[in-house]
C-alpha positions as CSV (number, residue, x, y, z in Angstrom):
1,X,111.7,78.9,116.6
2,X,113.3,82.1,117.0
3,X,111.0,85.8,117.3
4,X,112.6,87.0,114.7
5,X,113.5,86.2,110.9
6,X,115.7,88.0,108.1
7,X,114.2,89.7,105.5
8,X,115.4,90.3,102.4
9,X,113.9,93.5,100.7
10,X,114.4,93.6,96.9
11,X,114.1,96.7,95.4
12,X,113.1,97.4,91.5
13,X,112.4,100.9,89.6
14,X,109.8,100.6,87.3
15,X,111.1,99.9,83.3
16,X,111.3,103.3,81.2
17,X,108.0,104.5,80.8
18,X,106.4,106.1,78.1
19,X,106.3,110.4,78.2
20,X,102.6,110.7,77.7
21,X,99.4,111.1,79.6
22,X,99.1,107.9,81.8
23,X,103.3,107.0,81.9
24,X,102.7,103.2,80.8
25,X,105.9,101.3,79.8
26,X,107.5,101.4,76.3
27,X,108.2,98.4,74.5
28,X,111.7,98.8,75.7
29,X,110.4,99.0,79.5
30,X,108.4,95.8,79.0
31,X,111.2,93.9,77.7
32,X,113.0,95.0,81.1
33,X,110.6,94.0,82.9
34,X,109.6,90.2,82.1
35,X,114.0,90.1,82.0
36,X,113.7,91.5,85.8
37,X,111.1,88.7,86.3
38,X,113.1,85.9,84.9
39,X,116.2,86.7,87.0
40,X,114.0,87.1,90.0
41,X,112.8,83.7,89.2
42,X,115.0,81.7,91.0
43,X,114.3,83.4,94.2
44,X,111.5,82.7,97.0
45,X,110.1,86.0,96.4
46,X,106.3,85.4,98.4
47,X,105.3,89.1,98.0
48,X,105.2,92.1,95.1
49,X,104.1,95.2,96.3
50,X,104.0,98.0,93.6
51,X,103.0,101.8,93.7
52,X,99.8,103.0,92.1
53,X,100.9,104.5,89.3
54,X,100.7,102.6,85.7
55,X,104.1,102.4,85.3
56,X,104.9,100.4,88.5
57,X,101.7,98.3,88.2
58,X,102.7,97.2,84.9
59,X,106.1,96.5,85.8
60,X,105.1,94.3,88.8
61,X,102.0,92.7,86.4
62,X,105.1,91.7,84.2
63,X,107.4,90.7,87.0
64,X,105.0,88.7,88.9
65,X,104.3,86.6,85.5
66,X,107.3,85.4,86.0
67,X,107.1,84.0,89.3
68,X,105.3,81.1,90.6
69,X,102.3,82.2,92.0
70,X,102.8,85.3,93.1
71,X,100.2,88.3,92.9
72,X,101.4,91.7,92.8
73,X,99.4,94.4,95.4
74,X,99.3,97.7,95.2
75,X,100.7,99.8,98.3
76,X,100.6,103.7,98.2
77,X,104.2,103.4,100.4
78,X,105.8,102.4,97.4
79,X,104.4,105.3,95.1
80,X,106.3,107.7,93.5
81,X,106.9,111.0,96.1
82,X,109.5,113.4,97.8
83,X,110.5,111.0,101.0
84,X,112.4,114.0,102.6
85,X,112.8,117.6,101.9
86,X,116.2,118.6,103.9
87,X,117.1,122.4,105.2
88,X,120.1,123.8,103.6
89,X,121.9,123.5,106.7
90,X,121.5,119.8,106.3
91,X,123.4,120.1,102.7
92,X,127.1,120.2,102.0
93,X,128.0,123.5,101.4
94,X,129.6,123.1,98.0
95,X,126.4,121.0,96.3
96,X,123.4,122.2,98.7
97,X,123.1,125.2,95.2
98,X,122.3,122.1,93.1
99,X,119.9,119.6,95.5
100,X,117.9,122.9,96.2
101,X,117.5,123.3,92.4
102,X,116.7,120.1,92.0
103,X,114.3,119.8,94.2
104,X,112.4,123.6,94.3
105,X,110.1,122.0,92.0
106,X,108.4,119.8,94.4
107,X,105.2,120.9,95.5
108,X,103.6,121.6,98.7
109,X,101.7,118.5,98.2
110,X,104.3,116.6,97.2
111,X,106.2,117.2,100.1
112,X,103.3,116.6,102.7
113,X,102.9,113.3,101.2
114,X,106.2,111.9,101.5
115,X,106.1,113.2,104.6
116,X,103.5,111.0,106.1
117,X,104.5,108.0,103.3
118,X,107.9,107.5,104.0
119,X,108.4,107.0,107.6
120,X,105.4,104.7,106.7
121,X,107.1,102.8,104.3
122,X,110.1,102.2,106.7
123,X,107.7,101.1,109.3
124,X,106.6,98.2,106.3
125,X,109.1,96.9,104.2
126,X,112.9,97.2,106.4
127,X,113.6,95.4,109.5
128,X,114.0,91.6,110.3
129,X,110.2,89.9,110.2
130,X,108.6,88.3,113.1
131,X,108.1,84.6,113.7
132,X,111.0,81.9,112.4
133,X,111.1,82.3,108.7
134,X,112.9,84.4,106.3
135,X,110.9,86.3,104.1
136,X,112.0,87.4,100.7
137,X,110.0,90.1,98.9
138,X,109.9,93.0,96.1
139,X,109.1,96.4,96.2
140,X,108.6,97.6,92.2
141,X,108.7,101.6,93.1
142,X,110.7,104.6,92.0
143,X,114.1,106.0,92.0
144,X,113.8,108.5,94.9
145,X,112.1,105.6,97.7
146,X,115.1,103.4,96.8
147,X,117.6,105.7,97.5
148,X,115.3,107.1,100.6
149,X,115.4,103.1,101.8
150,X,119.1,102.7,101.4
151,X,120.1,105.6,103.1
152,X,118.2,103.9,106.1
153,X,119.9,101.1,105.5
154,X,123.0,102.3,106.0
155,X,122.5,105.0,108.9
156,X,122.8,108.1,106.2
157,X,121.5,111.2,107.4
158,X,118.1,111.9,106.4
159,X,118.8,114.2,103.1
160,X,121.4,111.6,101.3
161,X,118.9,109.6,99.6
162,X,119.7,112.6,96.9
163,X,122.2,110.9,95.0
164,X,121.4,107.5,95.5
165,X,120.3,106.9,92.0
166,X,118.7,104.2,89.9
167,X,118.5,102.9,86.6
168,X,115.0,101.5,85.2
169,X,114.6,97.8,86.2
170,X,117.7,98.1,88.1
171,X,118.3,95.8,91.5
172,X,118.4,96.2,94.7
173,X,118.7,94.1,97.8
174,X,118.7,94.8,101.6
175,X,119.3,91.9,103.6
176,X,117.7,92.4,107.3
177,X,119.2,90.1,110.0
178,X,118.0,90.1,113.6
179,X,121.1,91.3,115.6
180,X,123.3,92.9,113.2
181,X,123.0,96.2,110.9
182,X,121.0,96.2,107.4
183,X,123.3,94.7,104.5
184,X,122.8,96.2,101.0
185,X,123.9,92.9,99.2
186,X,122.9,94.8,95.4
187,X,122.6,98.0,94.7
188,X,121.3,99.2,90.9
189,X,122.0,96.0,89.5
190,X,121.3,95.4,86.0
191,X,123.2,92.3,84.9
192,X,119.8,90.8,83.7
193,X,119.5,93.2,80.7
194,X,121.6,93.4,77.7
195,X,123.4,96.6,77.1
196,X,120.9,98.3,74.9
197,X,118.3,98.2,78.1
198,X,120.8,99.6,80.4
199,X,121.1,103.2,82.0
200,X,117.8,103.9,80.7
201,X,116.1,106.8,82.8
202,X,119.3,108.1,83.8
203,X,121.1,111.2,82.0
204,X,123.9,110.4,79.5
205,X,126.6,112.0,81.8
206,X,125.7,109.0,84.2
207,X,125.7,106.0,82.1
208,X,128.4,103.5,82.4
């Protein structure tokens, strides 16, 4: 038995949620979920975490149905916050006008949380596992911690998770092997839903 085992982290946004009081799913955002589950079905998936909010929990409630026997948890490292607010200095001159915009609406609160939530959720989901076994789990979160977690993965400094986005139900996958760098094996996959589920939470100018 070796000390350490790969992980493989798989990453989901939440299906498109409903713009009302509470955020649950649409019907559309249901139906993108239970597909999600059904293409994760094949895999050993032994773990779904999910942030508290309703339109994660749901998600995961629908993913994990399809699974064998898996319950999903709720983590608050895979909730919905700000996982880093850069400097300008940190920016590229020519787009730091436009990440600044985007992200003067955070609040102060906001900010402190990802502050203390994602170096935490780092710590918890990336990184080869101990003991001899490979562990394969999901992570049903939100757009802005899957980018912050692939920019780890690949050694980006701390501010490019901006522009790392995803669609709803989209797929990620980090692959963690003891002795070599992070892999990102999938990255905002969505060949489990047909066309008319695709792109959804993204702006038209960025649907393919």
């Amino acid at each position: 038995m070796t000390d350490h085992a790969t992980r493989y982290l798989y990453l989901a946004r939440h299906g498109e949620a409903a713009h009302t009081e509470g955020g649950g799913l649409t019907a559309a955002g249901r139906r993108q979920a239970t597909l999600l589950g059904r293409r994760l079905a094949g895999r050993p998936i032994t773990a779904v975490h999910h942030g508290p909010l309703p339109r994660a929990a749901e998600t995961a409630r629908l993913v994990a149905e399809q699974l064998d026997g898996v319950l999903p948890t709720v983590c608050e490292e895979a909730g919905d916050y700000l996982p880093y607010l850069p400097e300008r200095a940190e920016l590229p001159e020519d787009s730091a006008e436009f990440l600044l915009d985007f992200l003067s609406h955070a609040t102060p609160e906001e900010c402190a949380s990802g502050a203390v939530l994602a170096p935490r959720a780092v710590e918890r989901f990336t990184g080869p596992v101990a003991g001899g076994e490979e562990r394969h789990e999901l992570v049903v979160t939100h757009a802005f911690l899957v980018g912050w977690l692939v920019r780890h993965a690949l050694d980006a400094p701390a501010w490019r998770w901006l522009g790392l986005n995803v669609a709803n139900a989209g797929l990620t996958v980090l692959r963690y092997a003891p002795g070599r760098p992070p892999s990102v094996l999938l990255l905002n996959d969505q060949g489990h839903l047909p066309e008319e589920l695709r792109w959804t939470g993204f702006p038209a100018a960025l649907r393919f």
